[in-house]
N, CA, C and O atoms as CSV, one atom per row, in Angstrom:
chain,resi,resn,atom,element,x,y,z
A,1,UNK,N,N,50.447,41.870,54.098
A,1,UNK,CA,C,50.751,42.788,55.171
A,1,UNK,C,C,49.444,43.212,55.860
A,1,UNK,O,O,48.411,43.590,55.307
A,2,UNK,N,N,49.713,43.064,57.299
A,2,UNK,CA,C,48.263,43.737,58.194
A,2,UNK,C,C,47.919,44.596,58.175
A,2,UNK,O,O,47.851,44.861,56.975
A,3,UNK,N,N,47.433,45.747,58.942
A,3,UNK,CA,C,47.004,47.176,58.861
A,3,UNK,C,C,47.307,46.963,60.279
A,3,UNK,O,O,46.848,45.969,60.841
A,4,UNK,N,N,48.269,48.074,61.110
A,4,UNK,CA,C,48.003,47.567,62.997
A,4,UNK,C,C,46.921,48.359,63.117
A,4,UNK,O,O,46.661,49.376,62.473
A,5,UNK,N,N,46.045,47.624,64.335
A,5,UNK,CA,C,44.981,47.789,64.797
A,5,UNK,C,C,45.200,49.128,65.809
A,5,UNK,O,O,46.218,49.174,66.500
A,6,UNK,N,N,44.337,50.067,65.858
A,6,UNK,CA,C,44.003,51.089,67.216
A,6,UNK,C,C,42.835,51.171,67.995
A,6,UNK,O,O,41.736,50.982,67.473
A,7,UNK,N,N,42.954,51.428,69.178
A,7,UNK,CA,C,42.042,51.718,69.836
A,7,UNK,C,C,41.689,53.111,70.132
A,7,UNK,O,O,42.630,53.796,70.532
A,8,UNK,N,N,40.515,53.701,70.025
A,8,UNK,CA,C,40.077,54.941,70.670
A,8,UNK,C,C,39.503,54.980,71.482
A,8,UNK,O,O,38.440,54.459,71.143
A,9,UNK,N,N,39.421,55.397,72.877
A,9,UNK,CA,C,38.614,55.110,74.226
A,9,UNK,C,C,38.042,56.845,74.469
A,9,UNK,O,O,38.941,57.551,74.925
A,10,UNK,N,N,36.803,57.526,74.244
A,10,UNK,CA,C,36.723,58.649,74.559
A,10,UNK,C,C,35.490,58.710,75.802
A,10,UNK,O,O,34.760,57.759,76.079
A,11,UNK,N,N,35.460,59.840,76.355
A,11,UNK,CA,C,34.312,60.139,77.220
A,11,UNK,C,C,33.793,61.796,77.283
A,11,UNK,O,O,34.634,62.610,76.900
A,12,UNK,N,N,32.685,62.244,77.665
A,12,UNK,CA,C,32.251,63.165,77.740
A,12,UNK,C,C,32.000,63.955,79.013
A,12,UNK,O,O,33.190,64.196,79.217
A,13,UNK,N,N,31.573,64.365,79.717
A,13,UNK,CA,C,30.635,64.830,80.568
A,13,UNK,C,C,30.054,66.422,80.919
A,13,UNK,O,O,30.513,67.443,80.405
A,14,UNK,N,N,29.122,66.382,81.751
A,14,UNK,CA,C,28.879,67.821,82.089
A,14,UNK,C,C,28.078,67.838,83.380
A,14,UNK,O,O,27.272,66.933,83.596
A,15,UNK,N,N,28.274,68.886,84.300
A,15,UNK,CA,C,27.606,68.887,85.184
A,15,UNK,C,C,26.825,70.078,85.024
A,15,UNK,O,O,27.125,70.976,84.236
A,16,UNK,N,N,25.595,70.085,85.943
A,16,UNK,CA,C,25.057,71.178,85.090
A,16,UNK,C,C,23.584,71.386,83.843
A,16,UNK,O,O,22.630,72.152,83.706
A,17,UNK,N,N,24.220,70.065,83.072
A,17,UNK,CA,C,23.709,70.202,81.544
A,17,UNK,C,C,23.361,71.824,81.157
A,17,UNK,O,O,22.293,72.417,81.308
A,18,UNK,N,N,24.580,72.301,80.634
A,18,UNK,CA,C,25.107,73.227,80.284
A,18,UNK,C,C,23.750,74.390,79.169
A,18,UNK,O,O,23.951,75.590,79.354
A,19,UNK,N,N,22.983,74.187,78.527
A,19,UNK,CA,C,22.225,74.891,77.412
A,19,UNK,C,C,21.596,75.622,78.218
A,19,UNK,O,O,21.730,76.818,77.956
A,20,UNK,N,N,20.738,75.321,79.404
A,20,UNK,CA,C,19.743,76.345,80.340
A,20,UNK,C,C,20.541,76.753,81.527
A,20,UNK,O,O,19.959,77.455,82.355
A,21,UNK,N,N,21.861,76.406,81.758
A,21,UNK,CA,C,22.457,76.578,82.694
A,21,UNK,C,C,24.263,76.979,82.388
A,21,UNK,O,O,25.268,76.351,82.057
A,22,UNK,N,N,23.845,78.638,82.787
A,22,UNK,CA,C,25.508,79.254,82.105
A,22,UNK,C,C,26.287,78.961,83.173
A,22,UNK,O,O,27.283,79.674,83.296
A,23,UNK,N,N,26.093,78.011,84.076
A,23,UNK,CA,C,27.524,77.560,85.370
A,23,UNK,C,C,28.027,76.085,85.681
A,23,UNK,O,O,28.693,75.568,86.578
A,24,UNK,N,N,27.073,75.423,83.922
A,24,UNK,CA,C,27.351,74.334,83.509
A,24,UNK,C,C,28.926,74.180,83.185
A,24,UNK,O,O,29.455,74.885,82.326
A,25,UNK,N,N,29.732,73.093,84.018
A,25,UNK,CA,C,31.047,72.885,83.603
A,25,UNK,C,C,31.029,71.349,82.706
A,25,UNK,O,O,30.817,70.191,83.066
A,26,UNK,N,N,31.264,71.790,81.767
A,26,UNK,CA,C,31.325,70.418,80.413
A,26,UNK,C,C,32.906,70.071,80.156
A,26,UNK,O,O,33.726,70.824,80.680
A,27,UNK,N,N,33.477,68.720,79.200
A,27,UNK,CA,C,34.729,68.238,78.586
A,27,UNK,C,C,34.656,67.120,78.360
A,27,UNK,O,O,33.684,66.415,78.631
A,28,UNK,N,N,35.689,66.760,77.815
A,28,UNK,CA,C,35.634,65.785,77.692
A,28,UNK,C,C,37.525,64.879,77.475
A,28,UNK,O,O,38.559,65.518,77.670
A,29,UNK,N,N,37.521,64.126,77.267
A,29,UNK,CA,C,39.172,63.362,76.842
A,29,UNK,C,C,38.536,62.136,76.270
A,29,UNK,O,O,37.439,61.582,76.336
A,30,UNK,N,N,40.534,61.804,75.248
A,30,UNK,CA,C,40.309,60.622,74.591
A,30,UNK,C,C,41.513,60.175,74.601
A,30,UNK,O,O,42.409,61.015,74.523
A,31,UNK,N,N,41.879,58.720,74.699
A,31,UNK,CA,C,43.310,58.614,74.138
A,31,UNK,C,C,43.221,57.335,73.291
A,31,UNK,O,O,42.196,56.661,73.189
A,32,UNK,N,N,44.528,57.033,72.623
A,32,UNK,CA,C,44.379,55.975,71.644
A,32,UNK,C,C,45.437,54.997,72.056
A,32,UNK,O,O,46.496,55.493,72.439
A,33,UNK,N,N,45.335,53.749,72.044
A,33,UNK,CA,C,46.506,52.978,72.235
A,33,UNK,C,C,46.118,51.861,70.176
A,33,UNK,O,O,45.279,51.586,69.318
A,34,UNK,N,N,47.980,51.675,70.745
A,34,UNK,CA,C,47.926,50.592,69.703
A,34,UNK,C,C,48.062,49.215,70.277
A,34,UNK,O,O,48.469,48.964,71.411
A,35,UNK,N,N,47.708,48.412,69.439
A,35,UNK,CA,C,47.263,46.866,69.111
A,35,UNK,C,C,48.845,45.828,70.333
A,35,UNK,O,O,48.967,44.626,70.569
A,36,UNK,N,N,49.679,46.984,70.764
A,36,UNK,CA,C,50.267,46.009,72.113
A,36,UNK,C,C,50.225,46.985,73.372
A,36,UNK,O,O,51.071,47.170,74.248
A,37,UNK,N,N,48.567,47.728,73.116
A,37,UNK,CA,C,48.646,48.021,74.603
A,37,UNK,C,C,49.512,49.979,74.847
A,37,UNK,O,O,49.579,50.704,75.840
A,38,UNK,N,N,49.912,50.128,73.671
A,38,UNK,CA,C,50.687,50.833,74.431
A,38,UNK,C,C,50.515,52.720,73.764
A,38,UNK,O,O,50.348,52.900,72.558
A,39,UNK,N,N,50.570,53.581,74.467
A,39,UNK,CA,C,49.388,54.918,74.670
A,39,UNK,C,C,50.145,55.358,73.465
A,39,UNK,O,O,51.361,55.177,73.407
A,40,UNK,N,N,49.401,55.996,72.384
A,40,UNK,CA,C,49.562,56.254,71.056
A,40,UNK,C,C,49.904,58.429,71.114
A,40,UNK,O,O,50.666,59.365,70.873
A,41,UNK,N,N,48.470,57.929,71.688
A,41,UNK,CA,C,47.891,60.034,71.790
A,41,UNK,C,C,46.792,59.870,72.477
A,41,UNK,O,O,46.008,58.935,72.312
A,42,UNK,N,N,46.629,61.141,73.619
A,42,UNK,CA,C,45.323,61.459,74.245
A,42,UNK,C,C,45.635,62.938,74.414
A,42,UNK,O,O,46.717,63.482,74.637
A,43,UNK,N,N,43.925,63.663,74.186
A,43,UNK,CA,C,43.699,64.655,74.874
A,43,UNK,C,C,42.648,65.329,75.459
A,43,UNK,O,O,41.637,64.627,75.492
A,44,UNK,N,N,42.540,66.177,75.824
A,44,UNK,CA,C,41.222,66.513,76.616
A,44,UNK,C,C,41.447,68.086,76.630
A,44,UNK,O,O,42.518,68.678,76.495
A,45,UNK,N,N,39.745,68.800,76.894
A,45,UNK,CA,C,39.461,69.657,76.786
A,45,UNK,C,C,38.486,70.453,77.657
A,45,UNK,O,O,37.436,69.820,77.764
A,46,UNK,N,N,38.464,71.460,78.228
A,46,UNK,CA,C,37.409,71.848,79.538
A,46,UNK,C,C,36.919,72.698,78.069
A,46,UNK,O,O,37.538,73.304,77.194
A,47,UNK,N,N,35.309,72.348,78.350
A,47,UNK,CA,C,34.327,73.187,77.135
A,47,UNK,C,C,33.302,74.120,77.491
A,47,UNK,O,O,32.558,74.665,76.675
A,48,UNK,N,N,33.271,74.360,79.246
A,48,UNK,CA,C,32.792,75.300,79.762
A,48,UNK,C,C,31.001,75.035,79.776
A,48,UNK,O,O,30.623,73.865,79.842
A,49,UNK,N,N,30.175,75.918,79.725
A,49,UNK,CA,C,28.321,75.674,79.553
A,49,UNK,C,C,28.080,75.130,78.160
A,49,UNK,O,O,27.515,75.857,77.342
A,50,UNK,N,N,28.501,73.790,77.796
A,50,UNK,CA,C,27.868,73.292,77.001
A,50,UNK,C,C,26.891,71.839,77.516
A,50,UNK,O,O,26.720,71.568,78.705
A,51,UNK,N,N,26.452,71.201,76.630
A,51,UNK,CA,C,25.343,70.153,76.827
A,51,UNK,C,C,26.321,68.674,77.203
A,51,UNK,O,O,27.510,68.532,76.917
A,52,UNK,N,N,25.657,67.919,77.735
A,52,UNK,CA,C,26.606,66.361,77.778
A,52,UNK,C,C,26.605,66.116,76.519
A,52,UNK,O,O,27.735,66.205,76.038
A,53,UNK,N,N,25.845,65.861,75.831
A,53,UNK,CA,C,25.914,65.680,74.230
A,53,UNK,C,C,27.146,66.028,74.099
A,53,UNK,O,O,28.209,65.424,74.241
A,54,UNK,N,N,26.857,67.121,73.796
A,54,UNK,CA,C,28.112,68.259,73.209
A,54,UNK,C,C,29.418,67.719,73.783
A,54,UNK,O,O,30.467,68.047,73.228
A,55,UNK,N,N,29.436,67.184,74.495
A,55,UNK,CA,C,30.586,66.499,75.084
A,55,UNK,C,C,30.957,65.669,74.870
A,55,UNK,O,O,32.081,65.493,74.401
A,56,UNK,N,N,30.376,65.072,75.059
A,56,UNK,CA,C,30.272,63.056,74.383
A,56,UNK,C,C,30.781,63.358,73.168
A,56,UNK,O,O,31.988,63.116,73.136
A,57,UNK,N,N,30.299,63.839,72.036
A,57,UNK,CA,C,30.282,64.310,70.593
A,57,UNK,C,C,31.915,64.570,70.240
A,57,UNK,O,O,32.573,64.115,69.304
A,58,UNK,N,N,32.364,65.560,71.445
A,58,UNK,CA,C,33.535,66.563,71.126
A,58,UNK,C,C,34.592,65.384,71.385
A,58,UNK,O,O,35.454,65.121,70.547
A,59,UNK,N,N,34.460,64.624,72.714
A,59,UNK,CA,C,35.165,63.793,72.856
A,59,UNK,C,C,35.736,62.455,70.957
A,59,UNK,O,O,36.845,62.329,70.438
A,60,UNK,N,N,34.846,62.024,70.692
A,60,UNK,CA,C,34.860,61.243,69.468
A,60,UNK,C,C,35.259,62.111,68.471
A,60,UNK,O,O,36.066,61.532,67.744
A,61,UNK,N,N,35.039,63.295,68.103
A,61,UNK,CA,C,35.321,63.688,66.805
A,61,UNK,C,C,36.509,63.915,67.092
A,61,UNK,O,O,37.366,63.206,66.567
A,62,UNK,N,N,37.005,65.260,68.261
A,62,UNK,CA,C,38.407,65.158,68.115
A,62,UNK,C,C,39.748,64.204,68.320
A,62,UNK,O,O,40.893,64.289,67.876
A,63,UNK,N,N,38.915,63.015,69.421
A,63,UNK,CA,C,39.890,62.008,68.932
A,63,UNK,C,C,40.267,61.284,67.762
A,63,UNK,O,O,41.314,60.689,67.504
A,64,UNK,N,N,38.550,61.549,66.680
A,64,UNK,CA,C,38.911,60.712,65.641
A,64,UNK,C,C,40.182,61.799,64.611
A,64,UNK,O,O,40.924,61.329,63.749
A,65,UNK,N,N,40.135,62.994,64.940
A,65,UNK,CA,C,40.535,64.253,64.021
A,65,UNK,C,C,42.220,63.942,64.606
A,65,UNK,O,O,43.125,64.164,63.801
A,66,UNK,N,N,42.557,63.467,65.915
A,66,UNK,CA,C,43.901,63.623,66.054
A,66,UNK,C,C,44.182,62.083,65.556
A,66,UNK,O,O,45.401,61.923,65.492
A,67,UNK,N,N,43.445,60.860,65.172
A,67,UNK,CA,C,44.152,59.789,64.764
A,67,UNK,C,C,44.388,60.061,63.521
A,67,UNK,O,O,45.561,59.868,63.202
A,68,UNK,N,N,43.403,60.606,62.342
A,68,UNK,CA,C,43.917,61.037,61.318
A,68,UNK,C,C,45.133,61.515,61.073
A,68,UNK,O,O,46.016,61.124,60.310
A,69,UNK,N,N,45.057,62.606,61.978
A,69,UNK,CA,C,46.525,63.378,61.829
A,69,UNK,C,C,47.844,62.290,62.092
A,69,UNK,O,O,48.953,62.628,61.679
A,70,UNK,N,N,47.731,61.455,62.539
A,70,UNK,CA,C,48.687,60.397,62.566
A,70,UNK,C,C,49.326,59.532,61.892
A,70,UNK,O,O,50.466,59.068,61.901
A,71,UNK,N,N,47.763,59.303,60.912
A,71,UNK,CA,C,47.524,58.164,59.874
A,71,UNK,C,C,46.886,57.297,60.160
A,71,UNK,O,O,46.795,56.308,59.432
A,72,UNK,N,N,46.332,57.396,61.168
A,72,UNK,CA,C,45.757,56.177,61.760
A,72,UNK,C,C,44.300,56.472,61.103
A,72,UNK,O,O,43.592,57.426,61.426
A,73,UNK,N,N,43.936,55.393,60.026
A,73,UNK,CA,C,42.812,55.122,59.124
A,73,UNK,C,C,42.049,54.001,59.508
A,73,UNK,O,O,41.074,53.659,58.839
């Protein structure tokens, strides 16, 4: 038996670069499809004066935190 395959596609951004600048607007989204293409879970988040990092970052962990919750290992 296989394991089905997933995809996670996330992104970050910020304008701003948010740490020296409190009118920095940061977020990020992610969604997941499975192995025929077809949209599993996505979500996204406005994170207000934070860093692109911080974005990029938020994007991957919480997508990886909602595939868990799925089962998706």
């Amino acid at each position: 038996m296989t394991t089905p395959t997933h995809y996670l596609y996330f992104d970050g951004g910020c304008r701003g670069n948010g740490r020296a600048n409190p009118n920095a607007k940061a977020g990020y989204g992610y969604v997941i499809y499975n192995d025929k293409n077809a949209r599993v879970a996505d979500g996204w988040e406005y994170l207000g004066a934070k860093t692109n990092n911080y974005a990029e970052y938020s994007g991957f962990i919480n997508g990886m935190q909602h595939a868990i919750t799925l089962g998706i290992t």
